[in-house]
PyMOL commands that place a pseudoatom at each C-alpha (Angstrom):
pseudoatom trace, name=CA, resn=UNK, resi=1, chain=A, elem=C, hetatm=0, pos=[0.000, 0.000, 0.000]
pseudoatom trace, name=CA, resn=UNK, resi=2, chain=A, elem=C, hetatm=0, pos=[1.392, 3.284, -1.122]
pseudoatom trace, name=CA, resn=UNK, resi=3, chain=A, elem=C, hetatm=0, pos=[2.256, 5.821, 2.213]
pseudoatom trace, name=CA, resn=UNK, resi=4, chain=A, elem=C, hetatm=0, pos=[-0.368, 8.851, 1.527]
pseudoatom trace, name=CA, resn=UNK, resi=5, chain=A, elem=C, hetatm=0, pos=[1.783, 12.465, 2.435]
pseudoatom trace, name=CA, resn=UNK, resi=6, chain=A, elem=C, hetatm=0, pos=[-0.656, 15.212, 3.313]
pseudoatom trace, name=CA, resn=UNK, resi=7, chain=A, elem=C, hetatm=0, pos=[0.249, 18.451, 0.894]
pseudoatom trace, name=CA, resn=UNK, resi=8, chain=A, elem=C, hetatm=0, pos=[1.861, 20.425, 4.095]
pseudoatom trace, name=CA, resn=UNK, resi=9, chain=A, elem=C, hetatm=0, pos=[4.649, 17.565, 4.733]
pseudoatom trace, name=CA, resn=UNK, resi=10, chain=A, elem=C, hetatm=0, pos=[7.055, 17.386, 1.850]
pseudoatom trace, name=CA, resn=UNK, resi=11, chain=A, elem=C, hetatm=0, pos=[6.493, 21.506, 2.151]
pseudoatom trace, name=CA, resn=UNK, resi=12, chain=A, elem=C, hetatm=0, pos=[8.298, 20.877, 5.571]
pseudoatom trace, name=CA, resn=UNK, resi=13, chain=A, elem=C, hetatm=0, pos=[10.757, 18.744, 4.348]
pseudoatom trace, name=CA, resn=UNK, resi=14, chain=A, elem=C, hetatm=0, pos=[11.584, 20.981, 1.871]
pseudoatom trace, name=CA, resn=UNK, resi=15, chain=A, elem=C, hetatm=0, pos=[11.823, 23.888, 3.999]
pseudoatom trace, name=CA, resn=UNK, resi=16, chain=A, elem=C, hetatm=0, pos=[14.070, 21.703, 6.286]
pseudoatom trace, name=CA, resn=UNK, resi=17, chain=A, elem=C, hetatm=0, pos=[16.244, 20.663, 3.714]
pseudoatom trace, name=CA, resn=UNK, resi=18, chain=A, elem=C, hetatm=0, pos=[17.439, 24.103, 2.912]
pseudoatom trace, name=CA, resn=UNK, resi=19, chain=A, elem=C, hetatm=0, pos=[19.057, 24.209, 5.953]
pseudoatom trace, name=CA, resn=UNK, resi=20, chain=A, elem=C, hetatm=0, pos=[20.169, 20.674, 6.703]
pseudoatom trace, name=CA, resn=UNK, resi=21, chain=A, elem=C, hetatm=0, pos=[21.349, 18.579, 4.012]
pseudoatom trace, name=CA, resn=UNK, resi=22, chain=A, elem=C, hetatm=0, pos=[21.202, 14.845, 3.558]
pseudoatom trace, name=CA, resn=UNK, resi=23, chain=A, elem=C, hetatm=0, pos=[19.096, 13.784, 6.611]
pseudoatom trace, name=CA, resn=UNK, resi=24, chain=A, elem=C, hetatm=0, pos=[15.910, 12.695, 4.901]
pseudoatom trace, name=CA, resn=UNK, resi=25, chain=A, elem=C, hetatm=0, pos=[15.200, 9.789, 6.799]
pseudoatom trace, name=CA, resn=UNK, resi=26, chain=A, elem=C, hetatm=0, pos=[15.902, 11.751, 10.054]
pseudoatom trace, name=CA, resn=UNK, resi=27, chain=A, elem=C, hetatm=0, pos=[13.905, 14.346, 9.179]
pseudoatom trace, name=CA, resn=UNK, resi=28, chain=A, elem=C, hetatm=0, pos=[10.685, 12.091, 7.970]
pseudoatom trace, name=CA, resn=UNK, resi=29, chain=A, elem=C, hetatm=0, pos=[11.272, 9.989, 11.384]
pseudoatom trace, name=CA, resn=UNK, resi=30, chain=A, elem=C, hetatm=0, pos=[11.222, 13.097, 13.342]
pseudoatom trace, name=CA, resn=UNK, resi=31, chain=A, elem=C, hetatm=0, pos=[7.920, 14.299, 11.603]
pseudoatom trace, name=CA, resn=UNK, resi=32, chain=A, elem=C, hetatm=0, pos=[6.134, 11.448, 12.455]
pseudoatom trace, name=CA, resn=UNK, resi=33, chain=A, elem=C, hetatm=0, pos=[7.311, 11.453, 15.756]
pseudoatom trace, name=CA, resn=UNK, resi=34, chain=A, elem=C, hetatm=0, pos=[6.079, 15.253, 16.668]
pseudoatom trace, name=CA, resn=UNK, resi=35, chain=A, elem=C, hetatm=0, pos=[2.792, 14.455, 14.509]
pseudoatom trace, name=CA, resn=UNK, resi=36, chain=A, elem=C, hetatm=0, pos=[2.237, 11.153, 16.728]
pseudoatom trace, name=CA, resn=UNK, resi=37, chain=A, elem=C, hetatm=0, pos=[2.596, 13.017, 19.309]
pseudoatom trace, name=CA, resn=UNK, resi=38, chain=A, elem=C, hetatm=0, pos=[5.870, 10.796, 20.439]
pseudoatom trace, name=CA, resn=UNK, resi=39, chain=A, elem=C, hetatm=0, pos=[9.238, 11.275, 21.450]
pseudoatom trace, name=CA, resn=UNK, resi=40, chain=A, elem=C, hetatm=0, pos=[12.682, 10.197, 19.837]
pseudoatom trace, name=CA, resn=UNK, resi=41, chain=A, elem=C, hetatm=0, pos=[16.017, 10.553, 20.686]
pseudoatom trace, name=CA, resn=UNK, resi=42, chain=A, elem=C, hetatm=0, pos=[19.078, 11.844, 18.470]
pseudoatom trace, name=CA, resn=UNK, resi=43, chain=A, elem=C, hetatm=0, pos=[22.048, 10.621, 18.957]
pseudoatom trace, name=CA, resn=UNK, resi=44, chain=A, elem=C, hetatm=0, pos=[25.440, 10.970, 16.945]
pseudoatom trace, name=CA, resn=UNK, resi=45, chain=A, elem=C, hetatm=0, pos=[29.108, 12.642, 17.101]
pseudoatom trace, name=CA, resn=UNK, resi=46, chain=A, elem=C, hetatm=0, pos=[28.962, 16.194, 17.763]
pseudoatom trace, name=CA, resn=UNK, resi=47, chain=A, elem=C, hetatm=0, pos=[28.237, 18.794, 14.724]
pseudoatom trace, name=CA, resn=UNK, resi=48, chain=A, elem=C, hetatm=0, pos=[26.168, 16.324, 12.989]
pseudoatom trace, name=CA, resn=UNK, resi=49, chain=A, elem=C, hetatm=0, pos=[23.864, 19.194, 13.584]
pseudoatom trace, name=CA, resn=UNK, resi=50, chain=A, elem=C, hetatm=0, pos=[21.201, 17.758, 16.010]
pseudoatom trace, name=CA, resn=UNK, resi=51, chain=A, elem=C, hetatm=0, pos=[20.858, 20.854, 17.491]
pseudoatom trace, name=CA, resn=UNK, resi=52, chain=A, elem=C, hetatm=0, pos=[19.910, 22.724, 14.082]
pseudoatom trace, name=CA, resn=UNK, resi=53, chain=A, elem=C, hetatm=0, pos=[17.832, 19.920, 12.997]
pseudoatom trace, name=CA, resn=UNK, resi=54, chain=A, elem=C, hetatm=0, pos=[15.634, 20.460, 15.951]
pseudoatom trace, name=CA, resn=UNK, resi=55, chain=A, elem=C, hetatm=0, pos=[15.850, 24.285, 15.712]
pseudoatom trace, name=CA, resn=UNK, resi=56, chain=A, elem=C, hetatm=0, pos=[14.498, 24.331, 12.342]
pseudoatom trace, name=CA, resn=UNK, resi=57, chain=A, elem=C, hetatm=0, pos=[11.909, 22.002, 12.393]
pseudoatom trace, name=CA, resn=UNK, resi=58, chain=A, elem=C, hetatm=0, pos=[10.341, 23.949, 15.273]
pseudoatom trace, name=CA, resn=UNK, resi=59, chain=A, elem=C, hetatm=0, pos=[10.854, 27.124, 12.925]
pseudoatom trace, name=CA, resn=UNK, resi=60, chain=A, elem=C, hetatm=0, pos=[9.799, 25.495, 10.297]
pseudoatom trace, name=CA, resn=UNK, resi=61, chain=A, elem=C, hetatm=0, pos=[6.350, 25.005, 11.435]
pseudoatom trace, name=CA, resn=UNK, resi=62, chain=A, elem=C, hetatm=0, pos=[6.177, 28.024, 14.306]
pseudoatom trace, name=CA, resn=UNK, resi=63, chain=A, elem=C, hetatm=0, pos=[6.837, 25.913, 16.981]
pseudoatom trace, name=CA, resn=UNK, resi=64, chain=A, elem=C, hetatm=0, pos=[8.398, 27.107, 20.239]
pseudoatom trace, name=CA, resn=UNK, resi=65, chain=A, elem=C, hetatm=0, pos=[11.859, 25.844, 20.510]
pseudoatom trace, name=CA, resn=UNK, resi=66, chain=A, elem=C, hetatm=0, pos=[13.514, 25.619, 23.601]
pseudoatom trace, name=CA, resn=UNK, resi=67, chain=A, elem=C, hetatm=0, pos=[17.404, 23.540, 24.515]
pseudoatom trace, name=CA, resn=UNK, resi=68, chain=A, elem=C, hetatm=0, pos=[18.484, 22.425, 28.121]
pseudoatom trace, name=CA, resn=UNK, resi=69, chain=A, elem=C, hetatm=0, pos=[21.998, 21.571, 28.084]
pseudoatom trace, name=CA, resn=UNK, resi=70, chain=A, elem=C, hetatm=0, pos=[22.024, 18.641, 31.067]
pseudoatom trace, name=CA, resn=UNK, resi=71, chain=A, elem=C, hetatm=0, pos=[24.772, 19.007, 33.705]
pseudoatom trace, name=CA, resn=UNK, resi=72, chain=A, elem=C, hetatm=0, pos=[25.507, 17.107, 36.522]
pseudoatom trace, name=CA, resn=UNK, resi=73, chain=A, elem=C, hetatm=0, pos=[24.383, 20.101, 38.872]
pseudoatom trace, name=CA, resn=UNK, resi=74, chain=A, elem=C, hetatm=0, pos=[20.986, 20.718, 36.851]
pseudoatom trace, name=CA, resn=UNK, resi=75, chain=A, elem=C, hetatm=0, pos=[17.900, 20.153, 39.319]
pseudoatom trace, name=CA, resn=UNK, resi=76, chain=A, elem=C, hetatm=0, pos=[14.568, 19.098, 38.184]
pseudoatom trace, name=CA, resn=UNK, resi=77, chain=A, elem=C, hetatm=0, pos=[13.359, 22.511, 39.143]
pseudoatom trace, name=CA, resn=UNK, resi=78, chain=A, elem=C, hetatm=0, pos=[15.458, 24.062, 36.359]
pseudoatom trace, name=CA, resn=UNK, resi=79, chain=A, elem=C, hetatm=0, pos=[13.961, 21.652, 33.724]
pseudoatom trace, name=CA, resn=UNK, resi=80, chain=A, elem=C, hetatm=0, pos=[9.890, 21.792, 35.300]
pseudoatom trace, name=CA, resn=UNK, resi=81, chain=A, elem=C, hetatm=0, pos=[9.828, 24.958, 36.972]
pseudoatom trace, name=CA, resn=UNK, resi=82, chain=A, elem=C, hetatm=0, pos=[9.160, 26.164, 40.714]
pseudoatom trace, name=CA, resn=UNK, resi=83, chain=A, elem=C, hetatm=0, pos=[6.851, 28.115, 43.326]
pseudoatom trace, name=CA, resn=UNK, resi=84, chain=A, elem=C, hetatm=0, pos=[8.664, 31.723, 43.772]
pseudoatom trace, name=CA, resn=UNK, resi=85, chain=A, elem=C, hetatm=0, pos=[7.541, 33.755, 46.765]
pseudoatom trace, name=CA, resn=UNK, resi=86, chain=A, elem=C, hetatm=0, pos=[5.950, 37.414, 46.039]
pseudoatom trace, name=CA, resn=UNK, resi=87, chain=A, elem=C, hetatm=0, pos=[7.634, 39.399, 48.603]
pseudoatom trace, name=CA, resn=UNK, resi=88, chain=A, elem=C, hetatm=0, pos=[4.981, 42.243, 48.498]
pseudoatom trace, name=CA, resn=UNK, resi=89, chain=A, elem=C, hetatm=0, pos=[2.003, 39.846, 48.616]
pseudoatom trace, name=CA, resn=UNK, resi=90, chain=A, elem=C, hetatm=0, pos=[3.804, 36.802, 50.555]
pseudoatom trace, name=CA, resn=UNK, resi=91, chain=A, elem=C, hetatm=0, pos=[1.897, 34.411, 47.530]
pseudoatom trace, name=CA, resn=UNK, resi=92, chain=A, elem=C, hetatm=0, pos=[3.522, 31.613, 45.380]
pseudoatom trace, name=CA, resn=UNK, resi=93, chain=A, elem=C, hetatm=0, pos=[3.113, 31.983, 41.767]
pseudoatom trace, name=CA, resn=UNK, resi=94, chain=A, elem=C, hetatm=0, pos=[4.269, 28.750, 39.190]
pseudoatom trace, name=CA, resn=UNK, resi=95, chain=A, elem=C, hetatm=0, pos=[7.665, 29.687, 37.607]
pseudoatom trace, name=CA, resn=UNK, resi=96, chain=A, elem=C, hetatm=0, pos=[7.502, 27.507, 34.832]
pseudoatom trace, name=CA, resn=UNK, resi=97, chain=A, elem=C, hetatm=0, pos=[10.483, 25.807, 33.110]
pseudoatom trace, name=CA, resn=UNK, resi=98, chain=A, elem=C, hetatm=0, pos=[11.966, 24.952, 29.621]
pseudoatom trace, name=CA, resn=UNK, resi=99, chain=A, elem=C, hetatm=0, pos=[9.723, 21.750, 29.675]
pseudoatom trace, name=CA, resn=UNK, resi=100, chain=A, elem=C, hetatm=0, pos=[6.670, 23.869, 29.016]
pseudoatom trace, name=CA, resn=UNK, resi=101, chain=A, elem=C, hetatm=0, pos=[7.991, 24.505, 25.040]
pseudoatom trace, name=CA, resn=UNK, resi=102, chain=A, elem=C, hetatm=0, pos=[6.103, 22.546, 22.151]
pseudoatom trace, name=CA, resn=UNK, resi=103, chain=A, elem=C, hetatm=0, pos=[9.634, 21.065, 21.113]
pseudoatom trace, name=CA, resn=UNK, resi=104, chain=A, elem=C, hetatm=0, pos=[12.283, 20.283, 23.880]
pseudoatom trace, name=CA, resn=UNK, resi=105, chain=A, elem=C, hetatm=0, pos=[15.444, 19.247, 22.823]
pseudoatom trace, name=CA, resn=UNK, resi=106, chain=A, elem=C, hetatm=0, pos=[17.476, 18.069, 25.979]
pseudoatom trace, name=CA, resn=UNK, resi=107, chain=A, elem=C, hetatm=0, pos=[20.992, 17.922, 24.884]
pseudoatom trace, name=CA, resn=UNK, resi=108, chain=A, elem=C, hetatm=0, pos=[23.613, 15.389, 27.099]
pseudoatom trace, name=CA, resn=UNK, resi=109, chain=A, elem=C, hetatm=0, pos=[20.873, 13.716, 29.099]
pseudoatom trace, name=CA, resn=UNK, resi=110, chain=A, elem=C, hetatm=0, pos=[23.151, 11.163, 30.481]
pseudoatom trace, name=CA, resn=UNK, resi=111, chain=A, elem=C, hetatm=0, pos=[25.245, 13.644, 31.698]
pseudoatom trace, name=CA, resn=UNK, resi=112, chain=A, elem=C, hetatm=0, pos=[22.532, 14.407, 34.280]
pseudoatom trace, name=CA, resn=UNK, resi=113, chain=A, elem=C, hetatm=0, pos=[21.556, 13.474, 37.792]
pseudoatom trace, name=CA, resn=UNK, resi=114, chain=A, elem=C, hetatm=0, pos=[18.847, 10.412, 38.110]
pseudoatom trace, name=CA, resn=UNK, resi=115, chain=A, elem=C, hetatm=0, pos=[16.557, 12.263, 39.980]
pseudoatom trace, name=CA, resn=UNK, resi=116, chain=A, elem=C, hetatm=0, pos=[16.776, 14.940, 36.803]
pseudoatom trace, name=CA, resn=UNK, resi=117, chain=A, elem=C, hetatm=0, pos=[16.172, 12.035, 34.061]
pseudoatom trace, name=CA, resn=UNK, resi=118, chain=A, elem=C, hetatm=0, pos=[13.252, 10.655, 35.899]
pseudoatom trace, name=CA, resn=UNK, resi=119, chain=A, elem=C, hetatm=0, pos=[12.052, 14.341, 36.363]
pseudoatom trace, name=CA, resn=UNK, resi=120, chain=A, elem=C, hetatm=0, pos=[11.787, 14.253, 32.491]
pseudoatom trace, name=CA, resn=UNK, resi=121, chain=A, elem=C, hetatm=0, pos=[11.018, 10.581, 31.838]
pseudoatom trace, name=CA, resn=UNK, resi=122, chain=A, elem=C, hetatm=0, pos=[8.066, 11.339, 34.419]
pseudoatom trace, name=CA, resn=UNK, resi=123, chain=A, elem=C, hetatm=0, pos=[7.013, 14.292, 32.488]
pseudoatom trace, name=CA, resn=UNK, resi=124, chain=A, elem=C, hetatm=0, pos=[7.064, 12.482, 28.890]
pseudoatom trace, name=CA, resn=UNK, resi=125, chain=A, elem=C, hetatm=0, pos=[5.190, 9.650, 29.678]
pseudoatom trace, name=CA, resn=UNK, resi=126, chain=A, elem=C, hetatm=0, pos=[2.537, 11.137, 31.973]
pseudoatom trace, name=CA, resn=UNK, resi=127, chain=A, elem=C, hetatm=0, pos=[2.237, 14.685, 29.713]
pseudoatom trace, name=CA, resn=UNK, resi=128, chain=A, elem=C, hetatm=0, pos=[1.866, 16.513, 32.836]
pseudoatom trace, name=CA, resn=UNK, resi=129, chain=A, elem=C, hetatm=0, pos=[3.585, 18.319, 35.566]
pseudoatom trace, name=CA, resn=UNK, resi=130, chain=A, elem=C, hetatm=0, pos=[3.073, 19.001, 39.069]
pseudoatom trace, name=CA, resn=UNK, resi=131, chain=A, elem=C, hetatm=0, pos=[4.307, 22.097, 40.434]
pseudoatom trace, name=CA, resn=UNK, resi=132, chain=A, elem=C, hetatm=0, pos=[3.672, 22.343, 44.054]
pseudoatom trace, name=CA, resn=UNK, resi=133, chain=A, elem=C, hetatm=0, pos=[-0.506, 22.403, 44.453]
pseudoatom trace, name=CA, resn=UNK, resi=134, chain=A, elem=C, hetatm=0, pos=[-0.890, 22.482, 40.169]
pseudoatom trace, name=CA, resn=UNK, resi=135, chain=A, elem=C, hetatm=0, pos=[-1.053, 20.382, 37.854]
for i in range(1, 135): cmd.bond("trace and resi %d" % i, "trace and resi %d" % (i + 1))
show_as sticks, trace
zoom trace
């Protein structure tokens, strides 16, 4: 059975390919990923240009883009967000973090803590976060 493309698709691809040449597969794979609503991971020597790849599919298609660079010091705070005090009003408001993008590219995730990974893991399979009373 021959694959069906809707019209807007190959105009992404082609938009894509302007920028990055010679990663059709990766760039079909990562299409159907974002429009199955799924997740896949990137790996490969560095300047194979993951980063751009990511960067200009999100631009190619107005999504928010947003890269955390995963350190051995990064909390899960920095990656979901926190409650910050109001000093004038002595409330908590939600501080939210880079997760909160359409397209998250987290760059060196091995490089950080456990508790950080399953802070993300958590947050990609249950497609929700909990930040002290919200959800």
């Amino acid at each position: 059975m021959e694959s069906t493309k809707h019209c807007f698709v190959p105009a992404i691809q082609q938009r894509i390919a302007q920028v990055v040449v010679g990663q059709e597969i990766v760039v079909e794979r990562l299409l159907i990923a974002l429009f199955t609503g799924g997740h896949i991971l990137l790996e490969g020597l560095p300047g194979l240009a993951k980063t751009l790849l990511a960067n200009t599919l999100a631009n190619s298609i107005e999504l928010q883009f947003k890269r955390v660079q995963f350190t051995i010091d990064l909390l899960p705070s920095d990656i979901l967000g926190s409650e910050v005090l109001n000093p004038r009003d002595q409330t908590f408001t939600v501080q939210k973090g880079p997760i909160f993008t359409h397209l998250l590219l987290a760059d060196e995730i091995n490089r950080a803590a456990p508790k950080v990974q399953s802070a993300l893991l958590e947050a990609m399979q249950e497609r929700k976060v909990t930040i002290g009373n919200e959800t």
